[in-house]
N, C-alpha and C positions, 0 to 999 in steps of 0.2 A: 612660506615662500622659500624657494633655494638659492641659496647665496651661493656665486657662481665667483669665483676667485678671478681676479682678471691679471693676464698677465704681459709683463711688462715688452712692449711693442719696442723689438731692435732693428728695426728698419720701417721705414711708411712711405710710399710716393703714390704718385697717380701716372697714369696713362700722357705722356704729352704730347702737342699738336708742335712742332717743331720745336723749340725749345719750352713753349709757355703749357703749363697742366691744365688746360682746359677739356676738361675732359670728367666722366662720371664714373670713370673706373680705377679703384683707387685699392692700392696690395700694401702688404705689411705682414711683416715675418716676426714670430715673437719665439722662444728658445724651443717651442716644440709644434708649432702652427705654420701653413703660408696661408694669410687669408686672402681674400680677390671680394670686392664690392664692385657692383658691377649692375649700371644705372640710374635714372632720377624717378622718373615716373613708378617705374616698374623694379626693383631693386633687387638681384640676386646674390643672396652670399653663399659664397665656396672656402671651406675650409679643407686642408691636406696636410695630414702627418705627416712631419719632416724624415724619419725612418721610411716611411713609403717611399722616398723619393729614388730612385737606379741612375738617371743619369742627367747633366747638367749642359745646354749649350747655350752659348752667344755668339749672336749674331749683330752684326753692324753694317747698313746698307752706308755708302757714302754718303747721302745725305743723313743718316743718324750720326755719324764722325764731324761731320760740319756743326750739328746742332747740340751735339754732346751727351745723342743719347745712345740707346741700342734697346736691342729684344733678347731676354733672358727666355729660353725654351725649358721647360721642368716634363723630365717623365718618371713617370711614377707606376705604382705596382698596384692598381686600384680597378674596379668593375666599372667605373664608370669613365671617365675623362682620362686617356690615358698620356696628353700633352695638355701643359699649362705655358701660356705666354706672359712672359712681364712684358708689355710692348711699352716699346717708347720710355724707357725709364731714364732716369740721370743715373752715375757713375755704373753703368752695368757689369764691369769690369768686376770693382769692389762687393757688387750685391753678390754677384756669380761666388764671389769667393765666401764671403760670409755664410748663403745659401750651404757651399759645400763641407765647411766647416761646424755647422749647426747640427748639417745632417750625421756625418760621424761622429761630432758628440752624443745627438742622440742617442745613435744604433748603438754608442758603446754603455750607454746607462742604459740601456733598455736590452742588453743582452742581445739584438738583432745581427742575427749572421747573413751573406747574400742566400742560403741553402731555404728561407721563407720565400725569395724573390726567382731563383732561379731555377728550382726545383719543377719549372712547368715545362712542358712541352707547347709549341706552338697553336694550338688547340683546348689550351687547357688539361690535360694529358697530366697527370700527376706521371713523372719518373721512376721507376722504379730501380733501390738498391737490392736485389737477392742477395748477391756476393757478400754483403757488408764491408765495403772498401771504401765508402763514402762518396762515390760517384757514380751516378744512374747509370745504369745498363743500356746499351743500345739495343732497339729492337733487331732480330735479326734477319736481313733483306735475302737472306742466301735462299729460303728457301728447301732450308732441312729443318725439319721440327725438332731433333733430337741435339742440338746446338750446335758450334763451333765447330769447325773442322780442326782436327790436332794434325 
């Protein structure tokens, strides 16, 4: 059997129904994980490297201000699910920051530069550097094959 290390969980809430967690969906972020539990009957779990993550929003409708909560929105650089919601969480303020902070720790143990995440083109299009300048070449729209006008 493999003994799977478990690690130590730095945030956990659930989904809430105005202020009270009734609810079967329930997230938790540990120093290199966001997990989502998601269900009773039927149960799905999603796990996402915190390195994957590009960009972080919150949101808070008036009635989540009144009740204390908000929606944490996570996008990430992955084939599959490319927005994650924390809906309805308490202190979303504080997750949001924690979230962003976990993430730059990672990237910086883990040697990850944004040139893994942003090196695509809108289509999946790998960029290409010929120059060697460190920054992808624009196709060229002009309509001369033989390049650039000087």
């Amino acid at each position: 059997m493999v003994e799977l290390e478990k690690e130590e969980i730095l945030w956990r809430d659930r989904k809430h129904w105005m202020w009270f967690p009734f609810s079967f969906t329930r997230y938790s972020v540990t120093k290199e994980h966001l997990n989502q539990e998601i269900g009773f009957f039927s149960t799905r779990y999603e796990e996402t490297l915190l390195y994957r993550i590009v960009d972080i929003k919150l949101i808070r409708s008036f009635g989540q201000k009144i009740f204390g909560t908000g929606t944490v929105q996570i996008f990430n650089r992955v084939d599959t699910e490319k927005m994650i919601e924390l809906k309805n969480i308490k202190k979303p303020k504080q997750v949001k920051q924690l979230i962003s902070q976990l993430v730059e720790q990672v990237r910086n143990e883990k040697k990850v530069v944004g040139k893994e995440f942003y090196g695509m083109m809108g289509g999946g299009m790998p960029m290409m550097d010929m120059d060697g300048d460190g920054l992808p070449d624009l196709p060229d729209f002009d309509g001369d094959a033989d390049g650039p006008e000087h």
